[in-house]
ROZADO-56708 format. One record per residue: x, y, z of N, C-alpha, C in turn; residue in one letter. Coordinates in steps of 0.001 Angstrom, whole numbers, plus 500000, padded with zeros to 6 digits. Layout:
# ROZADO-56708
+--------+--------+--------+--------+--------+--------+--------+--------+--------+---+
:    n_x :    n_y :    n_z :   ca_x :   ca_y :   ca_z :    c_x :    c_y :    c_z : r :
+--------+--------+--------+--------+--------+--------+--------+--------+--------+---+
:      X :      Y :      Z :      X :      Y :      Z :      X :      Y :      Z : A :
...
+--------+--------+--------+--------+--------+--------+--------+--------+--------+---+
This chain:
# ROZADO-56708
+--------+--------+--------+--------+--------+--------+--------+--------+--------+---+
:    n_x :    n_y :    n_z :   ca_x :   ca_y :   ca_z :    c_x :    c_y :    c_z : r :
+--------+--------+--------+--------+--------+--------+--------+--------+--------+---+
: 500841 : 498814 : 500000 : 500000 : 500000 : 500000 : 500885 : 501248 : 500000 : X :
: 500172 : 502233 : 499102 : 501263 : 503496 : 499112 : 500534 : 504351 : 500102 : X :
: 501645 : 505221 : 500295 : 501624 : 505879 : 501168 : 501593 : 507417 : 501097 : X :
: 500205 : 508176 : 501508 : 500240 : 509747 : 500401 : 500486 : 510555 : 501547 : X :
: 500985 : 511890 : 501291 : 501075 : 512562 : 501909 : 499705 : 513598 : 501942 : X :
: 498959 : 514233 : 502996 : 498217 : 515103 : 503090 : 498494 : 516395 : 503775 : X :
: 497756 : 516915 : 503796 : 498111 : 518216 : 504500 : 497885 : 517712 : 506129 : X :
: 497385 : 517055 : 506606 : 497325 : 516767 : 507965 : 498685 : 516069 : 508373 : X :
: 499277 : 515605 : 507481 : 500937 : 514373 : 507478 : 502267 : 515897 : 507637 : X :
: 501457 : 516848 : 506829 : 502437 : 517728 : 507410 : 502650 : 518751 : 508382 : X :
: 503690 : 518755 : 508942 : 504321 : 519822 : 509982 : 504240 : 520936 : 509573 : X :
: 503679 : 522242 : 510279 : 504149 : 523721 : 509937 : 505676 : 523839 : 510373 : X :
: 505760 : 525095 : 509638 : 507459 : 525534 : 510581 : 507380 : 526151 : 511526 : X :
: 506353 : 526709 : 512259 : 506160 : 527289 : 513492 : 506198 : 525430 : 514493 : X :
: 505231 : 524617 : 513905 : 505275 : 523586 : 514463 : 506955 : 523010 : 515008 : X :
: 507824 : 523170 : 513844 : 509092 : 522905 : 514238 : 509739 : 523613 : 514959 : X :
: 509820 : 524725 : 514775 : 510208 : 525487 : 515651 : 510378 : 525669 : 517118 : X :
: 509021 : 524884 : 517731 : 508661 : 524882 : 518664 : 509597 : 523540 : 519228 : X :
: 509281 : 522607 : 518247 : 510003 : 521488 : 518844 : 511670 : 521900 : 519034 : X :
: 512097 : 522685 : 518322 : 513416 : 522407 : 518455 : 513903 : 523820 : 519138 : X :
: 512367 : 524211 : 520454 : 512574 : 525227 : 520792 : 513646 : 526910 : 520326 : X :
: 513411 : 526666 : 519147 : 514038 : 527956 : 518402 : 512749 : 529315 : 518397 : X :
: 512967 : 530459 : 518513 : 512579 : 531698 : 518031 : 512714 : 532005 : 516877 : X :
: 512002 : 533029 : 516784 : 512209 : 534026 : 514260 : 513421 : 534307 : 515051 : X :
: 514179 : 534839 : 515688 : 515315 : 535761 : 515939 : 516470 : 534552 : 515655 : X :
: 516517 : 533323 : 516462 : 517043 : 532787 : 516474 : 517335 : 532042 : 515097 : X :
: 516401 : 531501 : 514618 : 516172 : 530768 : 513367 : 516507 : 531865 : 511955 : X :
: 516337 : 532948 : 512312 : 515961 : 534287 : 511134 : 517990 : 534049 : 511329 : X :
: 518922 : 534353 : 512313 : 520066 : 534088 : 512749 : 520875 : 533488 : 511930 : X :
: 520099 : 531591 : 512065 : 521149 : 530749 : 511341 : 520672 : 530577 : 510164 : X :
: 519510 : 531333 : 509662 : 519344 : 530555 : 507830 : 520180 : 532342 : 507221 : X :
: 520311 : 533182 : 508219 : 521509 : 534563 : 507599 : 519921 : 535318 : 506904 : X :
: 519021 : 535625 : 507685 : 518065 : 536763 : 507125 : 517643 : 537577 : 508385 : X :
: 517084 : 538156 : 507891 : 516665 : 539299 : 509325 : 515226 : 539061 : 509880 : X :
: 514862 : 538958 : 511182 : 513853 : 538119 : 511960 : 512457 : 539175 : 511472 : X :
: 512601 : 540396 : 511255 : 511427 : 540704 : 510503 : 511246 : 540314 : 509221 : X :
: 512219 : 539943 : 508079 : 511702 : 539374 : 506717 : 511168 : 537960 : 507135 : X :
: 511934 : 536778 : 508028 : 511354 : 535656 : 508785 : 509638 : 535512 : 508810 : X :
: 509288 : 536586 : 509882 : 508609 : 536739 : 510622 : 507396 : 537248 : 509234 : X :
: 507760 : 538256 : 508283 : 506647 : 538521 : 507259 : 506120 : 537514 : 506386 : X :
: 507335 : 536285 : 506248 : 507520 : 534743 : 505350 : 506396 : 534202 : 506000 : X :
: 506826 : 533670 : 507149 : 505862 : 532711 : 508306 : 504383 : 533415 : 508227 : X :
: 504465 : 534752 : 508151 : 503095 : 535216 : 508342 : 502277 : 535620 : 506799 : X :
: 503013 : 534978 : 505489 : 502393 : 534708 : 504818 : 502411 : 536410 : 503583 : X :
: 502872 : 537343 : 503962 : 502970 : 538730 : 503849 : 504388 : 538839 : 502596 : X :
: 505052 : 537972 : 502738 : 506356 : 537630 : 501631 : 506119 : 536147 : 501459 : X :
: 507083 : 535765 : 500595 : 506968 : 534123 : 500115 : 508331 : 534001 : 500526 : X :
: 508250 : 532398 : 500509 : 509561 : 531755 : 501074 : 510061 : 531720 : 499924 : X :
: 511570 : 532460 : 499702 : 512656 : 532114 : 498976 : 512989 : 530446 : 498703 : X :
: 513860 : 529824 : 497722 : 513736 : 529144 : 497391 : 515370 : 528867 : 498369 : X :
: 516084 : 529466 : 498848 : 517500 : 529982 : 499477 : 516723 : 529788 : 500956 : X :
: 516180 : 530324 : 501087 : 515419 : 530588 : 502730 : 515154 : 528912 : 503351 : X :
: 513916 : 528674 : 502022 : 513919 : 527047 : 502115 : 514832 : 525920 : 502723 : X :
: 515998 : 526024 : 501814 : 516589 : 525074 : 502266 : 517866 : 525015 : 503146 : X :
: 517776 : 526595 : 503738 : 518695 : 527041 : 504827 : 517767 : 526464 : 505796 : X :
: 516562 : 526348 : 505734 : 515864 : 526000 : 506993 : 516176 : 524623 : 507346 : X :
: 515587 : 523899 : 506093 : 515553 : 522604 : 505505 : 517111 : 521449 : 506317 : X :
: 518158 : 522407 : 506313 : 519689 : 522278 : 506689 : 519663 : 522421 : 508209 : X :
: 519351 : 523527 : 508391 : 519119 : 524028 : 510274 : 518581 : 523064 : 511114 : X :
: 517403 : 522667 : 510594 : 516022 : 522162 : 511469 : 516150 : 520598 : 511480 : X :
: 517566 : 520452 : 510005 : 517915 : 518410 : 509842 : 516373 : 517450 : 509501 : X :
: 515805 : 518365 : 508669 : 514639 : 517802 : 508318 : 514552 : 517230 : 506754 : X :
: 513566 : 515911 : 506505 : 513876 : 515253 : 505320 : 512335 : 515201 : 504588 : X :
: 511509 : 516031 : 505992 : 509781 : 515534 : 505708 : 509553 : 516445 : 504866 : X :
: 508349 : 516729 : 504633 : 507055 : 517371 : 503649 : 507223 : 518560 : 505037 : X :
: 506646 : 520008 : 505014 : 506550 : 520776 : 506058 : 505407 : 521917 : 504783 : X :
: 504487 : 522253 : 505934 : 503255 : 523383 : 505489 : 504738 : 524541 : 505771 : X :
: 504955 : 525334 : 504464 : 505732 : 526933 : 505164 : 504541 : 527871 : 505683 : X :
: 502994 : 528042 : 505664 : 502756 : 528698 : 505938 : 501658 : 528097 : 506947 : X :
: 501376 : 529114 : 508097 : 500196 : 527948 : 509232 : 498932 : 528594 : 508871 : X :
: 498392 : 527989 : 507558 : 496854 : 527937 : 507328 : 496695 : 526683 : 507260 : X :
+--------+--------+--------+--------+--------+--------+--------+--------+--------+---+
């Protein structure tokens, strides 16, 4: 049986965040952007760079599916 991904299978990045107890300041830090462009991404107001992505992607040691935005 295959196996699909849905939107319920995925994690937000606020969701991660939390787990890996990080802050926008902190996280905005190690992907090298500034915690208000972060903070406008997450809140849906800018789009996630395709650079932003996978600085996160690197940071957070993640291999899953992730919602970038929490709708």
């Amino acid at each position: 049986m295959e196996y699909e991904n849905t939107t319920q299978d995925k994690r937000t990045l606020r969701q991660l965040m939390m787990e890996y107890n990080l802050s926008v300041r902190m996280l905005a830090r190690y992907i090298n952007c500034s915690a208000s462009l972060l903070s406008l991404m997450m809140n849906g107001k800018r789009t996630f760079k395709l650079k932003h992505k996978d600085n996160i992607v690197k940071v957070l040691n993640i291999n899953e599916q992730i919602t970038w935005l929490n709708q």
